[in-house]
C-alpha atoms as one frame of an Amber mdcrd trajectory, in Angstrom:
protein
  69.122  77.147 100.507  68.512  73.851  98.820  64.856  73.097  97.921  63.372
  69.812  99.497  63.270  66.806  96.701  59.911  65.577  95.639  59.466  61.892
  96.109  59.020  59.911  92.827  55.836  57.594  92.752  56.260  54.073  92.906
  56.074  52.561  89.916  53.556  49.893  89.659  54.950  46.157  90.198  55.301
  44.285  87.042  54.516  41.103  89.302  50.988  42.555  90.174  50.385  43.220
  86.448  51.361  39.610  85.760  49.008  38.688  87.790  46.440  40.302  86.862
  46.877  39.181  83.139  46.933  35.877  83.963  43.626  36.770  86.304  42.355
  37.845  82.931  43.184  35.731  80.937  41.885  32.356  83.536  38.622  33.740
  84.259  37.976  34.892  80.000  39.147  30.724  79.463  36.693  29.793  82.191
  33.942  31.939  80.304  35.122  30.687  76.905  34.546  27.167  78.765  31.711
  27.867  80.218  29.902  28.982  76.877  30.649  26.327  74.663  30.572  23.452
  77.606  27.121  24.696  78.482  26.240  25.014  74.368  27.280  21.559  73.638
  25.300  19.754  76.756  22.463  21.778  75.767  22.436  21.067  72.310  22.571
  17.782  72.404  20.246  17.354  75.853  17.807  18.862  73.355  18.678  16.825
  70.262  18.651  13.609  71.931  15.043  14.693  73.152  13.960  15.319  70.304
  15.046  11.794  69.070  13.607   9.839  72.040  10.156  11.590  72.310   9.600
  12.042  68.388  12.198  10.791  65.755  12.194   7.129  67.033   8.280   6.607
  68.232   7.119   8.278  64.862   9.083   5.803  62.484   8.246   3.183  65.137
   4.535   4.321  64.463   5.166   4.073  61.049   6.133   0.464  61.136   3.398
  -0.320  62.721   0.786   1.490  60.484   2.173  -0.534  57.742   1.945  -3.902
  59.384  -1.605  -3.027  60.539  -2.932  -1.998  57.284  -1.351  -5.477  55.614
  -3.264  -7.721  57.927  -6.553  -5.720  57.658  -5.923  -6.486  54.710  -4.928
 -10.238  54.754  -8.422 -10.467  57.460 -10.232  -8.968  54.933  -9.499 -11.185
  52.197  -9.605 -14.368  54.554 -12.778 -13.234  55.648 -14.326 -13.175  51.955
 -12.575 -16.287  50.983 -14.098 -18.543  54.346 -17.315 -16.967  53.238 -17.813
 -15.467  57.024 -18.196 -12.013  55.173 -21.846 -12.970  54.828 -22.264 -12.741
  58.633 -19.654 -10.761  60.124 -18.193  -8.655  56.921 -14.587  -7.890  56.825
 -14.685  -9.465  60.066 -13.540  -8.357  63.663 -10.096  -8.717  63.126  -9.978
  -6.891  59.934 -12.049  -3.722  61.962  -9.069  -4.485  65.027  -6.179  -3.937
  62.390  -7.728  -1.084  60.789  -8.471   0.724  63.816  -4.780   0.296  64.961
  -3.346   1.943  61.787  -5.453   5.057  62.006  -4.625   5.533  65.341  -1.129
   4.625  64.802  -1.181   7.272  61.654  -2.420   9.795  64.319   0.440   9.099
  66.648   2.785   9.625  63.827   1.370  12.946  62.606   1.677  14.250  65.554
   5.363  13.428  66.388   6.857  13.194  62.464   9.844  16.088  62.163  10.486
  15.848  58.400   8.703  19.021  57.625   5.600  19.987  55.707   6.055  17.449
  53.127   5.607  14.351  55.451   2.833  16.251  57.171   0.831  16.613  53.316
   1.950  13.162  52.934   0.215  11.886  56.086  -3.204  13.314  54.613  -2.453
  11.904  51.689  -1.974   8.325  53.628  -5.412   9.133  55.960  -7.659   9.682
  51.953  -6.197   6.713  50.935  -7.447   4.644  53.998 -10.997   6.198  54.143
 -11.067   5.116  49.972  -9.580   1.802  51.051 -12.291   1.078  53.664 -14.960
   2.422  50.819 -13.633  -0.274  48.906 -14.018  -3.136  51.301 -17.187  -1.518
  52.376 -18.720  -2.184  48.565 -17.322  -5.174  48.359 -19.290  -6.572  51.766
 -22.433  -4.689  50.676 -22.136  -7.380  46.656 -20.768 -10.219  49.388 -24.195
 -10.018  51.381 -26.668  -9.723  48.513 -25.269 -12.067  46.704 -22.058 -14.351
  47.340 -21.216 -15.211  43.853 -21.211 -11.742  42.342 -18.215 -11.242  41.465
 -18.132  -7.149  42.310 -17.946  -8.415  45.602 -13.948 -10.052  44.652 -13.627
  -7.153  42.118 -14.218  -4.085  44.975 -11.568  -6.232  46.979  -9.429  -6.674
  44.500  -9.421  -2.437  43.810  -8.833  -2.335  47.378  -6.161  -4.327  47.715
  -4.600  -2.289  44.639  -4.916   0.497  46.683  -2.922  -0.574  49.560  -0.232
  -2.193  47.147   0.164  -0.104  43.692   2.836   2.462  42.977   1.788   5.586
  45.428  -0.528   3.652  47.224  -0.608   3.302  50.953   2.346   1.109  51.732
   4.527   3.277  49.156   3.306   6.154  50.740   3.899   5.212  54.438   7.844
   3.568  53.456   8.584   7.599  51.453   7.637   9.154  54.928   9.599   6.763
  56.866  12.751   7.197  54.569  12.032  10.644  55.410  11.756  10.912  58.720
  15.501   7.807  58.719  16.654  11.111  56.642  15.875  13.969  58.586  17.189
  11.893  62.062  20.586  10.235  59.748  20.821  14.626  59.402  20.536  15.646
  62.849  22.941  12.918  64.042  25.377  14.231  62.279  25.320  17.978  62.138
  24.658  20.887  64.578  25.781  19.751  68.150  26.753  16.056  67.084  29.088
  17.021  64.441  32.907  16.850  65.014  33.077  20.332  64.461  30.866  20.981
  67.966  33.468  18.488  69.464  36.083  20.921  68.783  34.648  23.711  70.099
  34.526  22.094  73.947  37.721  20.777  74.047  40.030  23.178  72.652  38.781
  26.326  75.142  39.152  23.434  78.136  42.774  22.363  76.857  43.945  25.957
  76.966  42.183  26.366  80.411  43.882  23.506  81.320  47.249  24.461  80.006
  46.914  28.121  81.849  46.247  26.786  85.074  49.093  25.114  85.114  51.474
  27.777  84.019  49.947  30.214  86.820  50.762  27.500  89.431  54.561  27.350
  87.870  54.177  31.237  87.976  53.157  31.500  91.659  55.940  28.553  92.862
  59.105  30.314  91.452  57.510  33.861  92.463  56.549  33.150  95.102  58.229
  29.722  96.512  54.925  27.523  96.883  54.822  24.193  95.713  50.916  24.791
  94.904  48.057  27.034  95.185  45.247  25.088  96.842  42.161  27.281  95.175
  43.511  26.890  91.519  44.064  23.287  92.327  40.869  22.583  93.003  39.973
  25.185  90.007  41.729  21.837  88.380  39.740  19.248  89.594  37.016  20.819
  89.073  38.164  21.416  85.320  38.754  17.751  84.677  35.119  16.992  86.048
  33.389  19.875  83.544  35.646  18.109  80.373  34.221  14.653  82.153  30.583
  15.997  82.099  30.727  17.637  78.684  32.118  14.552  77.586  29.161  12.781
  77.825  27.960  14.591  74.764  30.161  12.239  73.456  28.527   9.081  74.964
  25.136  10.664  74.025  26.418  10.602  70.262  27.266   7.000  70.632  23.496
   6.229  72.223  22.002   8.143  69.545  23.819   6.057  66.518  22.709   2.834
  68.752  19.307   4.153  68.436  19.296   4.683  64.868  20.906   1.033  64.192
  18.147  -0.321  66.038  15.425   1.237  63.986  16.377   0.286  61.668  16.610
  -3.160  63.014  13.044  -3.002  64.120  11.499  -1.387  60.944  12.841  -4.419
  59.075  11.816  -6.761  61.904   8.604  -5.566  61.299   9.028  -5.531  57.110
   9.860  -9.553  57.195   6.902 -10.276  59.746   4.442  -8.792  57.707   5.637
  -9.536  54.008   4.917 -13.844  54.848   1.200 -12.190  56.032   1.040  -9.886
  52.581   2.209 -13.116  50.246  -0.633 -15.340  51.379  -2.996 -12.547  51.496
  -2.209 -12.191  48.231  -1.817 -15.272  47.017  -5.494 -16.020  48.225  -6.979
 -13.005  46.395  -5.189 -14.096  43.235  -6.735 -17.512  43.760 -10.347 -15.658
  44.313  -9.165 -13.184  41.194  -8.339 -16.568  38.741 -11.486 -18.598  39.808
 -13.808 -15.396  38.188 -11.534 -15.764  34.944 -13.557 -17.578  32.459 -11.974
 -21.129  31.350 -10.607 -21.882  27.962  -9.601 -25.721  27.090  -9.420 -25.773
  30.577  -6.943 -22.251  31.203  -8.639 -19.654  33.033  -8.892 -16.344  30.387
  -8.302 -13.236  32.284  -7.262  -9.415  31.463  -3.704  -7.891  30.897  -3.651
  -6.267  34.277  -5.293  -9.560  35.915  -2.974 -11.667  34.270  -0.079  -9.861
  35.504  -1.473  -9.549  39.025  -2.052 -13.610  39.008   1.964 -14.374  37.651
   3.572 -12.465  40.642   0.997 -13.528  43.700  -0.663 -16.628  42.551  -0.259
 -19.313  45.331  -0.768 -22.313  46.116  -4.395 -23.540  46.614  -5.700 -21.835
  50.067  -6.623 -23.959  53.455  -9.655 -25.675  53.799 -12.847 -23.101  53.591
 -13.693 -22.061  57.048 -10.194 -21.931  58.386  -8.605 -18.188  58.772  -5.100
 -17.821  57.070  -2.360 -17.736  59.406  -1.328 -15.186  61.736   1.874 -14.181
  62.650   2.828 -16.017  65.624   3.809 -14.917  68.812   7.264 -15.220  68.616
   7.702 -13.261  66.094   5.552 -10.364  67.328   7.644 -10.843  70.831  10.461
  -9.952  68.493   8.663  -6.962  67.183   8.125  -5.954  70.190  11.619  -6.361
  71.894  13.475  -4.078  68.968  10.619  -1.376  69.769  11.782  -1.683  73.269
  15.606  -1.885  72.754  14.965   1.480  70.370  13.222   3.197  73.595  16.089
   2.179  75.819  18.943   3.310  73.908  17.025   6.669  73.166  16.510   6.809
  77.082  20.081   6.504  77.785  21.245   9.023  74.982  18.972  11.574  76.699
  20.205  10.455  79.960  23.533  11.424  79.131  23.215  14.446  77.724  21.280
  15.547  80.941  24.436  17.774  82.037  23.729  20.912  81.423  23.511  22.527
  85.124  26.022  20.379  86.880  27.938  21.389  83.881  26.587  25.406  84.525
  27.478  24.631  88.724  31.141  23.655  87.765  31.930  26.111  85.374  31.566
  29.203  88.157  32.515  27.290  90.889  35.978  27.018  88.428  35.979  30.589
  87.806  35.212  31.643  91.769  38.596  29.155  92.463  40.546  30.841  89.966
  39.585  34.205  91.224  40.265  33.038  95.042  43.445  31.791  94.314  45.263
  34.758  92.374  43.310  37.384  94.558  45.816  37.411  97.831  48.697  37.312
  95.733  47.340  40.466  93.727  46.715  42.185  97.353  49.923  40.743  98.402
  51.555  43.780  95.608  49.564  46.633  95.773  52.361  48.745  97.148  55.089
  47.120  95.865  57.400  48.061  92.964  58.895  45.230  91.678
C-alpha cells in the first residue's frame, strides 16, 4: 500500500518580497526626507527669527545710540557756545538726544546675541553716559554762576573726551556693533545656512526621487501598467516638499540681503552724524583755543590741548545766538529708509522659511501614497509562488 504524499508548502513569491523591499526601502527615504526636510525649514524658520526680531533691530539700535549721543553732544556744545546755557542749560535738544540713546541702549541690551561680553560691554556704555551727563552737569552748574569761568568749557571739554577718546563711548558702542556684524556674519553661514545643511535635504529627496521611479518601472514590466496613480502623486507631492524646503534656500538669500543692508544703514547713519561730530568739534576747539592765553598774538595752550585744537579746529563758528546745524531732513529720510529696507528683507527671510508644517503635511501625505500604492500589489501575492 503506497502512503499518501505530503504536499510541499508554497514557497514564498520572490515578487511579494520585492515588493516589500522596495515598500521598505520608499517609506525609510520618505522618513530620511521627512527628518532632514523638516530640520532644515526649522532651522532656518528659527534662525531667520532670530535675525529679524534681534540681530538686525539691536545693531540698528546701536546706530542709533551712537548718532544720538553725537548730537547731545553737538546741542550741548552749541548750547554753551550761543550762551543759552545760562537759561536753559544743555538745552532741550541736548536732554531730547540724550534721552533717545539711553533708551535706545536699553532696546539693544535687551535684544544683543553676542554673548556675555557685549552684555558687560553695554554696562560699561550705560557708566560712561551717567559720567558723561556728570560732566555736562558741572559744566552748566560753572556756566550759570559765572559765564566766563572757564571750568564751565573745561567740564565740557572732559565730556566731550569721554564720548570721543580711545574706549570711550563711541569706541565702545562701534566694538559691540562689530560684535554683534560678527556673531550674525557667523550664523549666516554655519548651522542650517551652511552648504553642508543644503546637502543633507537634497540628497535623501534625490534618492526618494530616483526610487519612486524605479518602483513604477518595477510595477509596469511586472505587472503591465503604464503607472501607479498613488506613487504618482507620492511624486508630485515629492517635487512640492523639495519646492518648499527649497525656500531655505531663498531664506539664505533674504538673510545675506539683510546683512548688506546693515551694513548700508549703519554707515548711512556713520556719514550723517560724522558732518554733526566735525562742527561740534570744531566749535569746542574754538571755545578750547579762546581760554589759551596769547603770546605775540598765538594762543599758548597744553600738549594734550594743542593736539586736540590741530585735528578739530574749525573755522570761526556762526553768529552767537544761532544753533549749529542739524542734519537735514533728507538725510534722516535716508536713515530712515535703510532701517526700513533692513526690516523688510528680514521680514521676507522669515517669511520664507515659514515651511515647516506644510513641509511636515507633505512629507506623510508622501509616505501614506507610497504605502497605498505598493499595498494591493503586496495583497495581490500573498498566495502566490512566483
Amino acid at each position: 500500500m503506497t502512503s499518501p504524499s505530503v504536499p510541499t508548502p508554497a514557497t514564498t513569491s520572490t515578487t511579494r518580497r520585492t515588493l516589500w523591499r522596495l515598500l521598505a526601502a520608499l517609506l525609510g527615504l520618505t522618513v530620511a526626507v521627512l527628518a532632514a526636510s523638516v530640520s532644515v525649514m526649522a532651522g532656518t524658520s528659527r534662525t531667520a527669527e532670530t535675525v529679524r526680531s534681534r540681530s538686525a533691530p539691536s545693531i540698528l539700535e546701536l546706530a542709533g545710540v551712537r548718532t544720538a549721543m553725537i548730537r547731545a553732544d553737538a546741542a550741548a556744545i552749541d548750547s554753551f557756545r550761543t550762551g543759552r546755557a545760562r537759561l536753559a542749560g544743555p538745552g532741550d535738544d541736548y536732554q531730547r538726544y540724550l534721552a533717545t540713546a539711553t533708551q535706545g541702549l536699553a532696546q539693544a541690551a535687551g535684544d544683543i546675541v553676542a554673548g556675555e561680553t557685549s552684555s558687560l560691554r553695554i554696562q560699561l556704555v550705560e557708566g560712561q553716559i551717567v559720567s558723561y551727563t556728570g560732566l555736562v552737569g558741572q559744566a552748566d552748574a560753572h556756566y550759570r554762576q559765572d559765564s566766563h569761568d572757564s571750568l564751565a568749557t573745561d567740564y565740557l571739554w572732559y565730556a566731550s573726551l569721554m564720548l570721543h577718546d580711545d574706549g570711550g563711548i563711541l569706541d565702545q558702542i562701534d566694538g559691540l556693533t562689530a560684535d554683534e556684524s560678527s556673531a550674525l556674519a557667523g550664523r549666516l553661514s554655519s548651522g542650517w545656512l551652511s552648504p553642508a545643511a543644503t546637502l543633507l535635504w537634497v540628497v535623501p529627496i534625490l534618492a526618494l526621487l530616483g526610487a519612486l521611479i524605479y518602483t513604477q518601472r518595477f510595477l509596469r514590466v511586472r505587472f503591465r501598467r503604464r503607472l501607479n496613480a498613488w506613487l504618482l502623486v507620492g511624486t508630485v507631492l515629492l517635487v512640492a516638499l523639495a519646492g518648499g524646503t527649497s525656500l531655505a534656500l531663498v531664506s539664505k538669500s533674504r538673510l545675506a540681503q539683510t546683512r548688506t543692508a546693515l551694513t548700508g544703514a549703519e554707515q548711512l547713519a556713520k556719514e550723517q552724524a560724522a558732518g554733526v561730530d566735525a562742527q561740534g568739534q570744531g566749535t569746542l576747539a574754538q571755545m578750547l583755543r579762546d581760554l589759551c592765553p596769547a603770546r605775540d598774538g598765538q594762543p599758548q595752550c597744553g600738549g594734550t590741548v594743542q593736539q586736540f585744537l590741530s585735528t578739530h579746529l574749525a573755522p570761526p563758528p556762526p553768529s552767537a545766538g544761532r544753533p549749529a546745524a542739524a542734519p537735514g531732513l533728507d538725510e534722516d529720510n535716508k536713515v530712515a529708509q535703510g532701517s526700513r529696507t533692513v526690516n523688510r528683507e528680514a521680514e521676507a527671510a522669515s517669511g520664507a522659511a515659514s515651511y515647516t508644517l506644510v513641509g511636515l503635511v507633505l512629507a506623510v501625505l508622501l509616505g501614506t501614497t507610497v504605502w497605498l500604492g505598493l499595498r494591493p500589489r503586496i495583497e495581490e501575492y500573498r498566495f502566490r509562488s512566483r
